[in-house]
C-alpha positions in Angstrom: 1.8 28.3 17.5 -1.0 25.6 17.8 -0.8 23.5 20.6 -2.5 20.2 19.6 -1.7 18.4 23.3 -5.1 18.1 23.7 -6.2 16.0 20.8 -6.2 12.4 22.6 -8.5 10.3 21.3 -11.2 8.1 22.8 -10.1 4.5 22.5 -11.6 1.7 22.8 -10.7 -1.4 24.9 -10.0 -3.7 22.4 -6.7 -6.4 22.7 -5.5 -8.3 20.3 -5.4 -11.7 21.0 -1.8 -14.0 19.8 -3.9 -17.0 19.5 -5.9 -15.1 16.7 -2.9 -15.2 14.7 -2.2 -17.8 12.5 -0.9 -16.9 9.6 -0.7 -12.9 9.6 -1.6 -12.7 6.2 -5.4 -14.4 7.1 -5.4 -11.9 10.1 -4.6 -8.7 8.2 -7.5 -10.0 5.7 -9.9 -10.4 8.9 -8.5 -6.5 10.2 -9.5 -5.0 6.2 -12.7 -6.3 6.4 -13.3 -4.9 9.3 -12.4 -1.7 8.3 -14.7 -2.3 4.5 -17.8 -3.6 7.3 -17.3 0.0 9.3 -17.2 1.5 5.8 -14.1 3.2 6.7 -12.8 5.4 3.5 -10.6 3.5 1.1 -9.8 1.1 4.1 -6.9 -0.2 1.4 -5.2 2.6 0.6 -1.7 2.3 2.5 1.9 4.1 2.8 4.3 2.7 0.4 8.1 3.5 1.4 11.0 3.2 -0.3 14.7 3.6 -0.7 17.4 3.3 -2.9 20.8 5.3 -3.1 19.7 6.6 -6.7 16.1 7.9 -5.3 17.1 8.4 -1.8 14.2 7.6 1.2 10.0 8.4 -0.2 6.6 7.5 1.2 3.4 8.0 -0.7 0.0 6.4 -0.6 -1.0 3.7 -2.9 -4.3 1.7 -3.1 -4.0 -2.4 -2.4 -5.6 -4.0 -5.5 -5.3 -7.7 -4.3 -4.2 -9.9 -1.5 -2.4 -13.1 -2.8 -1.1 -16.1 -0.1 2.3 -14.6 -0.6 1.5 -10.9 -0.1 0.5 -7.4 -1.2 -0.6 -6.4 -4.8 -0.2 -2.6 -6.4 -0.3 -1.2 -9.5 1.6 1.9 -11.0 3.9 3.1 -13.7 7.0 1.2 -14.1 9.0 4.6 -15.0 7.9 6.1 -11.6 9.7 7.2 -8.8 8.7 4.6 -6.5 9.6 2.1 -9.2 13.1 3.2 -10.0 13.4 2.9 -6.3 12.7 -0.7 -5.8 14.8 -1.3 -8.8 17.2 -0.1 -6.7 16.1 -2.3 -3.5 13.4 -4.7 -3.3 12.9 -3.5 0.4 10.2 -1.9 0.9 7.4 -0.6 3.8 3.6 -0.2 4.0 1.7 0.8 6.4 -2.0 0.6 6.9 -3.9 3.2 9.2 -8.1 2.9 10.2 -7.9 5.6 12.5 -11.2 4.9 13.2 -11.0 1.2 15.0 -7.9 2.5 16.6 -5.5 0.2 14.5 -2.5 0.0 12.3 -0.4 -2.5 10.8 3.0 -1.9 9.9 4.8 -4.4 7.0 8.2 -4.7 5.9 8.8 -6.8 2.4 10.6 -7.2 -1.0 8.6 -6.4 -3.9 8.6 -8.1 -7.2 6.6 -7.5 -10.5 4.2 -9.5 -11.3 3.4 -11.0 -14.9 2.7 -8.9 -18.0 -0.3 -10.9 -18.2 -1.9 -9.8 -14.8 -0.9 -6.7 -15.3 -2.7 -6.5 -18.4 -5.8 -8.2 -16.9 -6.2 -5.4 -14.5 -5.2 -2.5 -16.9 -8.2 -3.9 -19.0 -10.3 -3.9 -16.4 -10.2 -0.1 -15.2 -12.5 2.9 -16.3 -11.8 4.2 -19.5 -11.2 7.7 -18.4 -8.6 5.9 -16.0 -6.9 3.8 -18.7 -6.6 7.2 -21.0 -4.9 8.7 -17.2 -2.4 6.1 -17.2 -0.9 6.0 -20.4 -1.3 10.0 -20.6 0.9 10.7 -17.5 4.9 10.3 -17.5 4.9 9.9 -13.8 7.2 11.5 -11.6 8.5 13.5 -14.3 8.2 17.6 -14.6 5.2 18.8 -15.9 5.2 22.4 -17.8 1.5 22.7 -17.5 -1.8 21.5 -16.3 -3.2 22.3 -19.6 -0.3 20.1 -21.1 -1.7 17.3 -19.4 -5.4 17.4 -19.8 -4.7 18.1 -24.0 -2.4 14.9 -23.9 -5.3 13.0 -22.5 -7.8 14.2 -24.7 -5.3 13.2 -28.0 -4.6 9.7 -26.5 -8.8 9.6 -25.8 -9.3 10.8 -29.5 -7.0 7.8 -30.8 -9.2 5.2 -29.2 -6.4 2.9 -28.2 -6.4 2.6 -24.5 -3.7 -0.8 -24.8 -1.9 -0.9 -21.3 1.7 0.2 -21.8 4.7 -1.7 -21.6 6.1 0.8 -18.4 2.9 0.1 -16.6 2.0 -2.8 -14.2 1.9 -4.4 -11.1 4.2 -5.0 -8.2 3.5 -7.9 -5.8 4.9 -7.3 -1.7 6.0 -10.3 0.3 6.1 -9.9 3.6 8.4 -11.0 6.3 7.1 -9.0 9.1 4.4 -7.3 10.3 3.2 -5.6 13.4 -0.2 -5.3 14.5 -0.9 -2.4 16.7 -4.6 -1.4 18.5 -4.8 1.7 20.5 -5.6 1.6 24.2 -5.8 4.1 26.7 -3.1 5.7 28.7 -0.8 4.5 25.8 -1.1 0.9 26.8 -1.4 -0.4 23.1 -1.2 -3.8 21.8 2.2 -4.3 19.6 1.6 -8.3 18.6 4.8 -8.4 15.9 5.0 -11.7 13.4 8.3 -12.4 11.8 9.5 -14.7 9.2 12.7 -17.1 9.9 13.6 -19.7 8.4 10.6 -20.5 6.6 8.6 -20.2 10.0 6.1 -17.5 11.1 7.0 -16.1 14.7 5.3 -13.8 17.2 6.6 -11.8 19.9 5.6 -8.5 21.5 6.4 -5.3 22.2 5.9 -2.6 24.5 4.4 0.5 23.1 
């Protein structure tokens, strides 16, 4: 059996500061680009959980695509798992980890698709092999074979129309609460929570 007791990191002493915050959505921004300036690896990729009595309870990692003043843009397949789950409920989690600055921000939020017309703009705007990906895959679903997918993609890439598909777009996350954690050492971390109520942003603590 592996005893991983001994894997404690070396943190920094970094705090997080509650006058920082004024709107958590402008201080995530100013946390990413931190991450992006450390050149942390795909420092917008994030955990995307879900539940819905038809699904049942699901995590996966999904890549940010675009930060709006109301919240949190992906993109996926609109047959998906993940998407027949927030059909089910708009409630959703993320969670964003940069291991490597000793931080993590945890969000709970309803998501809502956005416009055909976005979604389009962005479909138009990926590679083509990417494009060819998307409308090749019926995600979630069973797959016989490997080779069944990689000859569906070449037939759809021999066609020549890559048109984004009418199951495919984007979702858009709006918060109403986040928590901002920064490691410390001897497990004295910084939990600096912001909540939504009544229209109103408030901030609390808690112990970690």
């Amino acid at each position: 059996m592996s005893d991983y007791k001994s894997l404690r990191p070396n943190l920094l002493d970094t705090r997080i500061s509650e006058k920082e915050i004024s709107h958590p959505i402008d201080f995530f921004k100013s946390w990413l680009e931190d991450a992006i300036e450390k050149k942390i690896l795909q420092p917008n990729s994030m955990c995307l959980s879900t539940y819905s009595e038809q699904v049942g309870l699901s995590s996966r990692i999904v890549l940010l695509k675009e930060i709006k003043k109301g919240g949190f843009i992906f993109f996926t397949n609109y047959q998906s798992e993940k998407s027949r789950s927030i059909d089910g409920s708009e409630d959703v989690a993320l969670n964003f980890l940069w291991i490597e600055l000793n931080r993590q921000v945890r969000i709970k939020g309803k998501a809502f698709k956005i416009s055909r017309e976005k979604s389009v703009e962005y479909f138009n705007s990926r590679p083509e092999d990417s494009r060819i990906a998307a409308i090749a895959s019926c995600q979630s679903e069973k797959l016989k074979s490997r080779e069944d997918l990689e000859l569906k993609f070449q037939e759809i890439k021999n066609l020549g129309d890559y048109s984004c598909p009418e199951h495919w777009g984007g979702f858009e996350v709006r918060p109403y609460f986040f928590e901002f954690w920064q490691g410390h050492q001897n497990r004295l971390h910084d939990r600096v929570c912001v909540e939504l109520k009544n229209g109103t942003w408030e901030k609390f603590r808690k112990y970690p």
